[in-house]
C-alpha positions as CSV (number, residue, x, y, z in Angstrom):
1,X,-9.6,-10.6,10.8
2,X,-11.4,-12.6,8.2
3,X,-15.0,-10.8,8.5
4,X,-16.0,-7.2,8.7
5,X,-19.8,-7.9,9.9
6,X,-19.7,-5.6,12.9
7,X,-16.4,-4.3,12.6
8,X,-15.7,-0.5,13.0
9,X,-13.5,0.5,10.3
10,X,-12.4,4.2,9.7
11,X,-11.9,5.2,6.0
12,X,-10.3,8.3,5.5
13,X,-10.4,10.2,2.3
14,X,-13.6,8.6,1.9
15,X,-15.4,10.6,-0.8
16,X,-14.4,9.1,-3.9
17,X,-12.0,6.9,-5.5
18,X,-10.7,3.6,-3.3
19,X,-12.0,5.2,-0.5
20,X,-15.8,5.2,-1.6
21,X,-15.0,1.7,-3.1
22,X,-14.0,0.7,0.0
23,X,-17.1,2.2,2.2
24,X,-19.4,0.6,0.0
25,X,-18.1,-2.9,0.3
26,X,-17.3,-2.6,3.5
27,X,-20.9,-1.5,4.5
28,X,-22.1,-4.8,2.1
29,X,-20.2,-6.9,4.7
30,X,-22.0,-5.5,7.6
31,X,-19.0,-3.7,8.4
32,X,-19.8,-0.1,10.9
33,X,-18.2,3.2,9.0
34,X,-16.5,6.4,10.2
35,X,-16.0,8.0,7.2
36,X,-14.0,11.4,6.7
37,X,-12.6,13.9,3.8
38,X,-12.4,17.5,2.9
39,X,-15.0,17.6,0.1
40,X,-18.2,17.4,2.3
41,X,-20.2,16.6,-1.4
42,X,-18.5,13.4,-1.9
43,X,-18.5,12.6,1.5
44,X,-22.3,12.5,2.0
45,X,-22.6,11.1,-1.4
46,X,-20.5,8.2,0.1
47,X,-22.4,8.1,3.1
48,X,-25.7,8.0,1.8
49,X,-24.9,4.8,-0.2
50,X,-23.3,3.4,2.5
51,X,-26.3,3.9,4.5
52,X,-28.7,2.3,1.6
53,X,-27.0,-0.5,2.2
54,X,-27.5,-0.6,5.8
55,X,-24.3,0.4,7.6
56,X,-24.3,2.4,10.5
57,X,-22.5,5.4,9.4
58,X,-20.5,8.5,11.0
59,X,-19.2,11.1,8.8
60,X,-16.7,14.6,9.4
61,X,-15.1,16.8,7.3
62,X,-11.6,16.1,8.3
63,X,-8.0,17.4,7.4
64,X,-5.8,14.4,7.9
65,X,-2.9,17.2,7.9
66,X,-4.2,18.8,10.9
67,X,-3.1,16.6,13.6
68,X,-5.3,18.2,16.2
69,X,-8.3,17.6,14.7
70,X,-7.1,13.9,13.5
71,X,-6.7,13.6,17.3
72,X,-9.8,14.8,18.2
73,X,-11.9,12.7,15.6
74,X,-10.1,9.3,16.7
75,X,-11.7,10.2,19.8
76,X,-14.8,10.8,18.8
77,X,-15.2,7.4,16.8
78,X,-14.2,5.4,19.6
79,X,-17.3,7.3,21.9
80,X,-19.9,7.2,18.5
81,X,-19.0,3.6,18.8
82,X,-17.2,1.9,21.5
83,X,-14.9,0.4,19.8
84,X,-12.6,0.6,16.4
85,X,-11.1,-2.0,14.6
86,X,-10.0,-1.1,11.3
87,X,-8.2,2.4,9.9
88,X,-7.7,2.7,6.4
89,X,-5.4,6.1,5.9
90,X,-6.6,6.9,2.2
91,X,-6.2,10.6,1.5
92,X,-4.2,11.7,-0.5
93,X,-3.2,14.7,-3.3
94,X,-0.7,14.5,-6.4
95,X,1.8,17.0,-7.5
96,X,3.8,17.1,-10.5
97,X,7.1,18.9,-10.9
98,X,11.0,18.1,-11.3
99,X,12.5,19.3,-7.8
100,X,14.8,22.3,-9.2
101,X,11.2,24.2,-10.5
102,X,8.8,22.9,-7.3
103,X,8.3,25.5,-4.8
104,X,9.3,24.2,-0.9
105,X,5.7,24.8,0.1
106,X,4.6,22.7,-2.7
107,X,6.6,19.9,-1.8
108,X,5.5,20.2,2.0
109,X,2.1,20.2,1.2
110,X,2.4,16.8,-0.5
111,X,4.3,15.3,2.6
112,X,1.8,17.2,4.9
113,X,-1.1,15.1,3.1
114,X,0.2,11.9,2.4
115,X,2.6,11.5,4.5
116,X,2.0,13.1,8.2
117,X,-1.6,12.3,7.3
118,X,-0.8,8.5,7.3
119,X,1.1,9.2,10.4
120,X,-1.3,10.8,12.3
121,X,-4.4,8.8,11.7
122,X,-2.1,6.0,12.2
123,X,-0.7,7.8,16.0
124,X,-4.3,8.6,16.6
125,X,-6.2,5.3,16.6
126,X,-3.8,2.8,17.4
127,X,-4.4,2.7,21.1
128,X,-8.0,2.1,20.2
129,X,-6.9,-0.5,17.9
130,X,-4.5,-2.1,20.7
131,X,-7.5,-2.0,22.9
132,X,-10.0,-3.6,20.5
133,X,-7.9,-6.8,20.8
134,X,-8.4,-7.3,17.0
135,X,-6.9,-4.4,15.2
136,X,-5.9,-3.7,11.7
137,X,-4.4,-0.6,10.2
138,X,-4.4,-0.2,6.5
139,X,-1.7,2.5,4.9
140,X,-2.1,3.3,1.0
141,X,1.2,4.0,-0.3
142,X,1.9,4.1,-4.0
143,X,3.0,1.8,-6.8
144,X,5.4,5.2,-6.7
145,X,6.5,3.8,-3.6
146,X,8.2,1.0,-5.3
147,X,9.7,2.9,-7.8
148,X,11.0,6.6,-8.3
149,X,9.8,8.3,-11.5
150,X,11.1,11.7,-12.8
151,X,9.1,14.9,-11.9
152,X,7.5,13.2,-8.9
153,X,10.2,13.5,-6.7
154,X,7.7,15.1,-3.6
155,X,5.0,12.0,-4.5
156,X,7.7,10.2,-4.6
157,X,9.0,10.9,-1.1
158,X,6.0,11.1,0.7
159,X,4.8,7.6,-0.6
160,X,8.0,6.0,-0.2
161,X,7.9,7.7,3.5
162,X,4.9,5.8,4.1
163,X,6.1,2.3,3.0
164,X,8.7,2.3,5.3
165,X,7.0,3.9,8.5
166,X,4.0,1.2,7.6
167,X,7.0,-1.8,7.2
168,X,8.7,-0.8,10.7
169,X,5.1,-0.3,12.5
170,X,4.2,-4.0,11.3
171,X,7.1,-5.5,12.8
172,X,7.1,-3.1,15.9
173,X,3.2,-4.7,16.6
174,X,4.9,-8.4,16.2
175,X,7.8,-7.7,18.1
176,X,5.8,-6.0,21.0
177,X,2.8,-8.7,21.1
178,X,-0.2,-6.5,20.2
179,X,-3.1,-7.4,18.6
180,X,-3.0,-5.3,15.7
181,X,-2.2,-6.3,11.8
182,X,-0.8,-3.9,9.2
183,X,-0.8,-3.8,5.6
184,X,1.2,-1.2,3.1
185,X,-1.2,-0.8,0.0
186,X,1.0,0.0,-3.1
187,X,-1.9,0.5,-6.1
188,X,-0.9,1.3,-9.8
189,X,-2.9,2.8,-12.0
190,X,-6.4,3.2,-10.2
191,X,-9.3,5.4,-12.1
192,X,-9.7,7.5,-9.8
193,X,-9.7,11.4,-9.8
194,X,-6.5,12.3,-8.2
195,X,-4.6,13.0,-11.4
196,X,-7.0,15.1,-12.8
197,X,-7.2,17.2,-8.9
198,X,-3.4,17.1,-9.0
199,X,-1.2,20.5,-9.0
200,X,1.6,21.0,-10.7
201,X,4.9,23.4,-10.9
202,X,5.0,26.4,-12.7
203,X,5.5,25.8,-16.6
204,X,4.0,22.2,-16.1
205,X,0.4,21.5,-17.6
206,X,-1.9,19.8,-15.1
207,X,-4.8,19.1,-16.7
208,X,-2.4,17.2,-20.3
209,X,-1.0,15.2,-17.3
210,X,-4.1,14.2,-15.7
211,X,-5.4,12.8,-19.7
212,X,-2.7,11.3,-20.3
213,X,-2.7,9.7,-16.6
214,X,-6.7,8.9,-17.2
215,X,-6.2,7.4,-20.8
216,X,-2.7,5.3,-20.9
217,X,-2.2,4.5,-17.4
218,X,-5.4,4.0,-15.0
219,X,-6.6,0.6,-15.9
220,X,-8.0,-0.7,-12.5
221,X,-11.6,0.2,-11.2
222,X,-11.6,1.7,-7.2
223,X,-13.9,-1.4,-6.9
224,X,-11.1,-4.2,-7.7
225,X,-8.9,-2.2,-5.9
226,X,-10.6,-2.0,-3.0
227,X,-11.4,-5.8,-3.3
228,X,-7.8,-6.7,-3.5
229,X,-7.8,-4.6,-0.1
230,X,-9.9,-6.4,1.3
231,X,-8.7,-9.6,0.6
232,X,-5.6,-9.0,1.8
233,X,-7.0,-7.6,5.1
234,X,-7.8,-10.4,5.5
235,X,-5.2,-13.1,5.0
236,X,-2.8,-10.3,6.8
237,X,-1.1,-9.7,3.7
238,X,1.7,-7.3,4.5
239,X,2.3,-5.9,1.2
240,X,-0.8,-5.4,-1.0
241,X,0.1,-4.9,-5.0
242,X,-2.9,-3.8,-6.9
243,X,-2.5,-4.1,-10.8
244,X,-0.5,-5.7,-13.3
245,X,1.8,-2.4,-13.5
246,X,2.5,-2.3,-9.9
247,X,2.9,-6.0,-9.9
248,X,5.4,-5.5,-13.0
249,X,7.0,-3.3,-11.9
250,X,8.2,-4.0,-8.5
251,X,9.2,-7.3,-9.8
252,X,11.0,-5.2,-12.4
253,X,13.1,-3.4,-10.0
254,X,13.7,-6.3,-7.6
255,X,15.7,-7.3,-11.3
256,X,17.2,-4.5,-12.0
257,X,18.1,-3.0,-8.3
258,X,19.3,0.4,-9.3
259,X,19.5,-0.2,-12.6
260,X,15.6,0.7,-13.5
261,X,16.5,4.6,-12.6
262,X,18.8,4.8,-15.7
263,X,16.1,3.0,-18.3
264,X,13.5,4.9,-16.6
265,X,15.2,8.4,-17.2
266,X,15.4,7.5,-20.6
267,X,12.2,6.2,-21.4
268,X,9.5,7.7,-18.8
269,X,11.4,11.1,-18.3
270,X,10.7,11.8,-21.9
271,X,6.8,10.5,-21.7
272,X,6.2,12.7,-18.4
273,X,7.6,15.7,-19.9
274,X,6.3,15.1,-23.4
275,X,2.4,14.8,-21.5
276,X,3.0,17.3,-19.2
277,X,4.5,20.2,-21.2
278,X,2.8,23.6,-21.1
279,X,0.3,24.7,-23.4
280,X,0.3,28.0,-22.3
């Protein structure tokens, strides 16, 4: 796929961040939208941009972690429509927390989100992708699925989850001769609001975490990112990097195999806990 001009292209988590970005270019290429998320505000904001610039667009306040309704929505796109081409699975939520002080439901509810989410807006519109004969999902995992970092063990898992469930669907659509492309999106830093919107464990200060996420780490804009995307959408890239960090550091542990766990205990360990620690 190497245009989007009259494309159907479902973008969830689609009221802010790389999923905005991603509306907004998409509807400058003449791309058609079926934008979703749980804050309805964003989502219209989105929406009413996209449709400025003259995409035909279809929103709904959706819970990528309720698999019914991700069911029933898939659905509904392919009637509002006819057709789908594209599915980017962009929601997601952040929690911070070493695993011996996170709660099991808090660790579930990251999984629940960003993992099962990918999962099932990936199981619910891949028979309309197969049937649009040119098909293309698009899963965003996480520079953190790269590389493990202390107190994101549950971010960790469910973004690592999605790396390898995107990597064996790739070769499964090869393998079985469909017409549908995949890509594993693994940004870095991004400004984008899910640090600042991120929980945390007890004793853990959210809101230090999310400054020191916005000021030190989050150097790319939601718009290169979702250019980089795009780009690689489009020359059927099947690994997107976004960022000189991620770059840097997957290249980093390719080096170092297990090594970077030991020099990352010892050096970001201490900067998580130093920038998370409780101030109450």
């Amino acid at each position: 796929m190497t245009k989007f001009q009259g494309k159907v292209a479902v973008i969830t988590g689609a009221g802010s961040g790389i999923g905005r970005a991603l509306a907004l270019q998409l509807a400058k290429e003449g791309a058609k939208l079926a934008l979703s998320d749980v804050n309805t505000i964003g989502l219209d904001e989105t929406a009413q941009a996209a449709r400025t610039l003259g995409a035909d667009v279809h929103t709904a306040a959706l819970n990528v972690a309720e698999r019914e309704a991700v069911l029933a929505y898939a659905d509904e796109v392919a009637a509002h429509f006819g057709k789908v081409n594209l599915i980017f699975n962009n929601a997601g939520i952040a929690f911070t927390g070493d695993v011996e002080v996170s709660e099991f439901k808090d660790i579930e509810r990251i999984m629940d989100v960003d993992f099962w989410g990918v999962v099932n807006g990936t199981k619910a519109f891949l028979p309309h992708l197969i049937a649009s004969g040119d098909g293309h999902v698009v899963n965003i995992s996480s520079l953190f699925g790269l590389v493990a970092i202390p107190s994101q063990s549950a971010y960790n898992a469910a973004k690592f989850a999605v790396r390898g469930f995107t990597e064996a669907l790739r070769m499964e659509m090869i393998t079985n001769g469909h017409p549908v492309r995949v890509t594993c999106v693994h940004p870095g830093g991004i400004k984008t609001a899910i640090a600042r919107t991120a929980t945390a464990a007890e004793g853990t200060d959210a809101s230090s975490l999310g400054e020191f996420f916005d000021k030190h780490l989050a150097r790319t804009s939601p718009e290169a990112a979702a250019q980089r995307i795009l780009t690689d959408v489009r020359r059927n890239r099947a690994r997107c990097l976004i960022g000189l960090d991620a770059r840097a550091l997957d290249l980093f542990q390719r080096a170092t195999g297990s090594g970077y766990q030991r020099i990352f205990a010892a050096t970001a360990g201490r900067v998580m806990k130093k920038a998370g620690q409780s101030t109450v």
